[in-house]
N, C-alpha and C positions, 0 to 999 in steps of 0.2 A: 728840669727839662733842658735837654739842649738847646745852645745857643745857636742863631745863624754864625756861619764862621767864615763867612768868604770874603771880610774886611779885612783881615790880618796877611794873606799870603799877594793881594791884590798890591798893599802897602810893602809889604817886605819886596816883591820884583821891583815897586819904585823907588825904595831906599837903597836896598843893599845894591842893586843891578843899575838904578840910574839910567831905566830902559823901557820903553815900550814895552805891554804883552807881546807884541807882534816880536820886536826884537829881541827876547833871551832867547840865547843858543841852546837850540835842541841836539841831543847828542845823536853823532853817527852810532846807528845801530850796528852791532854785531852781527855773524855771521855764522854760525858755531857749526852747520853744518852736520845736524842730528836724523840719523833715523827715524822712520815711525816708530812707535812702541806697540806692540800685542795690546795693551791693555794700557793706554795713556792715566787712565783714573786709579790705577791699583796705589792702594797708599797714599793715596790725596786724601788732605784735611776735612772735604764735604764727603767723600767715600767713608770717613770714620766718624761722620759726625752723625750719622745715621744707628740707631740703635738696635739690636734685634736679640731677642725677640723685639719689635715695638712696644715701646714703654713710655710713657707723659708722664712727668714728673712737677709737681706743686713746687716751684719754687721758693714759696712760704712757706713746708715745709722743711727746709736747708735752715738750721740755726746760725745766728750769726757768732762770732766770735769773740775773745775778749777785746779787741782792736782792730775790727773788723768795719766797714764799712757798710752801707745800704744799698748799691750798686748790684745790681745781679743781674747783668748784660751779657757777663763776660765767663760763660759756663760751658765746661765740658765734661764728658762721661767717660769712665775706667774703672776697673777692678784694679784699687789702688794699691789693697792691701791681700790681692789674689785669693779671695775667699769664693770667689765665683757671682760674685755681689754687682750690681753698676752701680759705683759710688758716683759723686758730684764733686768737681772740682771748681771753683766760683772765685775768679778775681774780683774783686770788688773796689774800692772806695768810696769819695761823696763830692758830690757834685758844689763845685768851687773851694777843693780843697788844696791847700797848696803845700802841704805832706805829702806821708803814706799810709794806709793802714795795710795790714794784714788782709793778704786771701787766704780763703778757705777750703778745708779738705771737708767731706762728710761723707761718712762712711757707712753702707747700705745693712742693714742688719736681714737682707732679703724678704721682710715685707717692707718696704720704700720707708721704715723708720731713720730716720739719721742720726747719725751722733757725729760731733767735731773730736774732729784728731788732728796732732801736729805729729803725734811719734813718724809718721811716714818719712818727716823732713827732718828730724834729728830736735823736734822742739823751734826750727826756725823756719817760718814761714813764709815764702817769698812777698813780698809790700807791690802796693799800686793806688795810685791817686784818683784815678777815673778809668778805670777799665772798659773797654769797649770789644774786646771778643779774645778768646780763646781757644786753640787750635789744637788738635790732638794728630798726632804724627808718630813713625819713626825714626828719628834725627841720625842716630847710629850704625842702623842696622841690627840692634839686637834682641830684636822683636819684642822691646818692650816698650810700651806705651811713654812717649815724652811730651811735653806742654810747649807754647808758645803763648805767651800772652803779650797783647798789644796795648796799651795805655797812653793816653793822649795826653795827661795830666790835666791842669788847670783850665779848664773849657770859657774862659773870656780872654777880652786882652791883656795880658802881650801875649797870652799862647806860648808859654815857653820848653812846652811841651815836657816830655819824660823818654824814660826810656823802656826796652823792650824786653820782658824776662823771659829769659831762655830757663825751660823747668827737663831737666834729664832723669830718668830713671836708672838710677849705678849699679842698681839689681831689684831682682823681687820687692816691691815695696818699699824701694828706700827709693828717696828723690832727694836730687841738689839742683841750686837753682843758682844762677848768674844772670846780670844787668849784662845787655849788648853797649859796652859803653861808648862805641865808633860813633853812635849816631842817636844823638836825644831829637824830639821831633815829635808833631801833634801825628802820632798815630793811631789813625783812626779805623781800626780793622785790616786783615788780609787772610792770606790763604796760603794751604802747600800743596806743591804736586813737584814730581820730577820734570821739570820744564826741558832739561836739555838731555834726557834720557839716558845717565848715567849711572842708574839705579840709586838714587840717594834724592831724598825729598830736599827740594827747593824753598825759598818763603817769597812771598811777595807780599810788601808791606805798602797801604794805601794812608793816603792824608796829605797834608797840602803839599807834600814833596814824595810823589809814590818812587817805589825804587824795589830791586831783588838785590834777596838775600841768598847768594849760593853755595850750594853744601860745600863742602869736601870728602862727603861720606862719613867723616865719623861726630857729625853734629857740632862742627867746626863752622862758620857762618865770613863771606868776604861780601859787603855791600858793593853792588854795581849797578851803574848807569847809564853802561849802553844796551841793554835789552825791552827799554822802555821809552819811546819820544815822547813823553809827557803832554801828549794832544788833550791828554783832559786836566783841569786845573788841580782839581779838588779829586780824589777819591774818597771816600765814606764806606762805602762796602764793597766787597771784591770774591771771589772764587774763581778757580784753577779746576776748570771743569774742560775734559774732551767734549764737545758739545755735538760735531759734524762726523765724530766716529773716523778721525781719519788718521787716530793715532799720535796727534800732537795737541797737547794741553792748550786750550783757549782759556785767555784770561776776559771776564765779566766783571763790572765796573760800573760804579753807580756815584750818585753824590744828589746836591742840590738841582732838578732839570729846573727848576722856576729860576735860577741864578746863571742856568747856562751851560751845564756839565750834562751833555748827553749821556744818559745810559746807554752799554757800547758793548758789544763780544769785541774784543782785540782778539784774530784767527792766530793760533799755532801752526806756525809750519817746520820744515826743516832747516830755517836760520836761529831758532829758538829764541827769536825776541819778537814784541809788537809793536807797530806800527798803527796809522791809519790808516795807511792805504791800504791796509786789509782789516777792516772794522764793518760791522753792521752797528748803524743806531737803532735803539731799541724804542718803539713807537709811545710816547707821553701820555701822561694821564690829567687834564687841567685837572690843577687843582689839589693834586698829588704828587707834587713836584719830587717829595722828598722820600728816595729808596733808601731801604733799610736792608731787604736781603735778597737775594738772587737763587734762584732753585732751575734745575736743568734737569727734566726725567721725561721720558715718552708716557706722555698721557693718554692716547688713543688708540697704542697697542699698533702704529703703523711702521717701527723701527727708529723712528728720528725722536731724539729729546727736545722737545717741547719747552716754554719758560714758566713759572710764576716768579712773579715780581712783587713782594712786600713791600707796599707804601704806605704813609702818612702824609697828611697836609702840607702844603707847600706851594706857594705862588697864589694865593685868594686872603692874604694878611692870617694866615690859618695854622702858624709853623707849629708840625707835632701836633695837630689836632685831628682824630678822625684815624680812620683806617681804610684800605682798598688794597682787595687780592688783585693783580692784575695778569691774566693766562692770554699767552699766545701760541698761536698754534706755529710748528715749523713749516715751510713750506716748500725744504727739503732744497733750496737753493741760498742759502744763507739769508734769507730772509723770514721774518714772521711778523705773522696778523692776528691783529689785538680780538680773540672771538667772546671775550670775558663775557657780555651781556649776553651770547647766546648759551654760554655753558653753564652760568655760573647763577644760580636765582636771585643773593643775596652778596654781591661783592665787599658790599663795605657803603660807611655813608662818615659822614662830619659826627654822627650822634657816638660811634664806635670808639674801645682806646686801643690807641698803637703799640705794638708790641713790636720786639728788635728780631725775631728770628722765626721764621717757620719753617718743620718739616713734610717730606710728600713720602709719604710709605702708606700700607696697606693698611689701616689703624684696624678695619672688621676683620681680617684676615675674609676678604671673599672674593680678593682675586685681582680685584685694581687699587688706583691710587686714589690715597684720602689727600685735603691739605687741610694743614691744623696748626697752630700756633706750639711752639715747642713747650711755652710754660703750661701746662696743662689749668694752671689760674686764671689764664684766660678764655672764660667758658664759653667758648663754640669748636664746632669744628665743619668742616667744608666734605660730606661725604658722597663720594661717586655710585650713582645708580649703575653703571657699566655703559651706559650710552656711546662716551660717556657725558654726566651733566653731575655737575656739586651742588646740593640743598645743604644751607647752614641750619646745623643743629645746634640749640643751646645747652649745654650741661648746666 
C-alpha cells in the first residue's frame, strides 16, 4: 500500500534550499506564443488510453513473468505484435523494492487469453522498481504506437527515486527501450499531449518535483522548468486534457487534498505554460483526500466536458482505504459543482477497495457514458440510465 509521501520533499526544500516554502524561487514562466489547435486532444496519452471497441480486461488474467514483479498499476494497451489483437503492456515491480524487475509484454490470442513474450524486445525487457502509470503515444511521428513509463522507485524514506523509461517502437513489433538518465526522481505518474502545438507529443511528469518533458519531434525529450510554477507541491496524478474546447491543452493535477495539494485544472492558453493565476480548484471530498485519476468527458450531452474524480481515503487516519467516484458538472465558466449525490446512487463508501484508474466510455453500447474501474477485477461498474443518473452494478 502506498505510503503518505509529503515528509520527504517538505524536508528536501529545508535541507537542500535552507529556505522557507514561501521562499523557493518559482520560475519565470515562458511565453511560447502558440496557436489554438483544431483538435488540442488528438494524440494525447488519455485520447489513446481509451479502447475501442470497449474492452475490460482482468488484470489477473496478465501472467506474470520470470522476474517480474506484482505491481499492475502501471498498464497500457497495443497491437504489440500487429496481429489485430489488444495486447497488454504492464510495468510492474514490488513495493519497497530497491532493484528492478522486469515489465511485461502479454500478448492477446484474440479471446483476451495471454501469453508473455519478450521476442518484441529482442529477449530484453525494459526493468522498474515501482511503476506507477504508463502512457501510450506517438513520440516520433511514425505512427507507431510508443510507451512511457513512470516509476517512482523505492516508495519510503529517503525516496530516491528512479528513472523514466522511454519504450520506442523501431518498426512493426520490435521495441527498444532507454532510461531518461537527465533526471532520476520520485515519479509519480504524468501524461502527453502537444502542449506547445508543434505537432509532436509533449510529456509532463508529476511527483514531488513536477516538470515537462519537451519533444523535438522525433522522440528526443529536453526537461524544462519554466512552463510550470510549481503552485502545487506534490503531484500524484495528472492529464493533458483540452477541457474548455478552446484549443490549448489544460493540465489536471491531483495529489494528497487532506495534506494540502489542491486538485487544480492549470488552463492552457497561447503562452504554452501554467500558471495559477489561471487555475480552477476542484471542490474536495472529506474524507477522500486522496486522488488517483482524473477523467474529463461531457456527461449530459450539453457540449462541455464534465469531471470524474477517482478517490480513496484520505484526511480521517483512513490513507487508501475506501473508494468514492466523485462527478462534477461543468458550469461552462471554468467552474464546476460537485452533483455526485444527485446523480450518482451508489458513489463509494470506507467498506469499497480503491482501485488506481477508471475509464468513462459507452460500456452497453446504448448511447451514453458508463464509468467503471479499468481493471475489470474490480466488480462493479457505474451505468448511465440516459438521464443522465449512474446505478452501480456488481458483476
Amino acid at each position: 500500500m502506498p505510503t503518505n509521501k509529503k515528509v520527504f520533499p517538505l524536508l528536501f526544500i529545508i535541507v537542500f534550499f535552507s529556505c522557507t516554502k514561501d521562499e523557493v524561487e518559482v520560475p519565470t514562466l515562458a511565453d511560447l506564443g502558440i496557436s489554438a489547435a483544431v483538435d488540442a486532444n488528438a494524440g494525447s496519452s488519455y485520447t489513446n488510453s481509451k479502447l475501442d471497441p470497449v474492452t475490460r480486461i482482468s488484470y489477473s488474467t496478465i501472467p506474470s513473468g520470470e522476474n517480474s514483479g506484482n505491481l499492475r498499476d502501471a498498464i497500457a494497451y497495443l497491437d504489440a505484435n500487429h496481429d489485430g489483437n489488444t495486447d497488454v503492456f504492464m510495468a510492474t515491480g514490488e513495493y519497497l523494492l530497491a532493484g528492478e524487475v522486469d515489465c511485461i509484454l502479454a500478448l492477446n490470442d484474440g479471446q483476451n487469453n495471454f501469453a508473455i513474450s519478450s521476442a518484441e524486445f529482442n529477449g530484453n525487457m525494459p526493468p522498474a522498481s515501482h511503476a506507477r502509470k504508463t502512457i501510450k503515444c506517438d513520440f516520433n511521428g511514425d505512427e507507431l504506437a510508443d510507451l512511457m513509463v513512470f516509476d517512482h522507485g523505492y516508495d519510503s524514506d529517503p525516496f530516491p527515486g528512479n528513472q523514466i523509461k522511454l519504450i520506442m517502437q523501431a518498426g512493426p513489433g520490435s521495441f527498444t527501450w532507454t532510461k531518461l538518465t537527465d533526471q532520476t526522481g520520485f515519479h509519480h505518474g504524468g501524461a502527453g499531449a502537444d502542449i506547445d502545438n508543434d505537432g509532436d507529443i509533449d510529456v509532463f511528469v508529476g511527483g514531488f518535483d513536477p516538470f515537462f518533458y519537451i519533444n523535438d519531434g522525433s522522440g528526443n525529450f529536453e526537461k524544462v522548468d519554466n512552463l510550470f510554477n510549481r503552485s502545487m507541491e506534490n503531484i500524484f496524478t495528472s492529464e493533458l486534457i483540452d477541457v474548455d474546447g478552446d484549443g490549448f491543452v489544460d493540465l489536471l493535477t491531483a495529489a494528497h487534498e487532506h495534506e494540502g495539494d489542491n486538485t487544480s485544472i492549470y488552463w492552457g492558453s497561447s503562452k504554452g505554460s501554467y500558471s495559477m493565476d489561471a487555475r480552477t480548484i476542484i471542490p474536495p471530498v472529506d474524507g477522500y483526500g486522496t486522488v488517483l485519476d482524473l477523467d474529463a468527458e461531457d456527461l449530459n450531452g450539453d457540449g462541455h466536458r464534465d469531471l470524474v474524480v477517482n478517490r480513496t481515503g484520505g484526511g480521517n487516519a483512513n490513507f487508501y482505504q475506501g473508494s468514492w467516484i466523485q462527478v462534477l458538472k461543468n458550469n461552462k465558466d471554468r467552474s464546476f459543482s460537485d452533483v455526485t449525490i444527485s446523480v450518482v446512487d451508489d458513489p463509494g463508501s470506507g467498506d469499497y477497495e480503491w482501485f488506481p484508474w477508471i475509464r468513462i466510455q459507452d460500456l452497453d453500447a446504448d448511447g451514453d457514458l458508463d464509468i467503471f474501474p479499468d481493471n475489470a477485477d474490480v466488480s462493479f461498474r457505474l451505468m448511465n440510465n440516459g438521464t443522465p443518473y449512474w446505478s452501480r452494478f456488481i458483476d
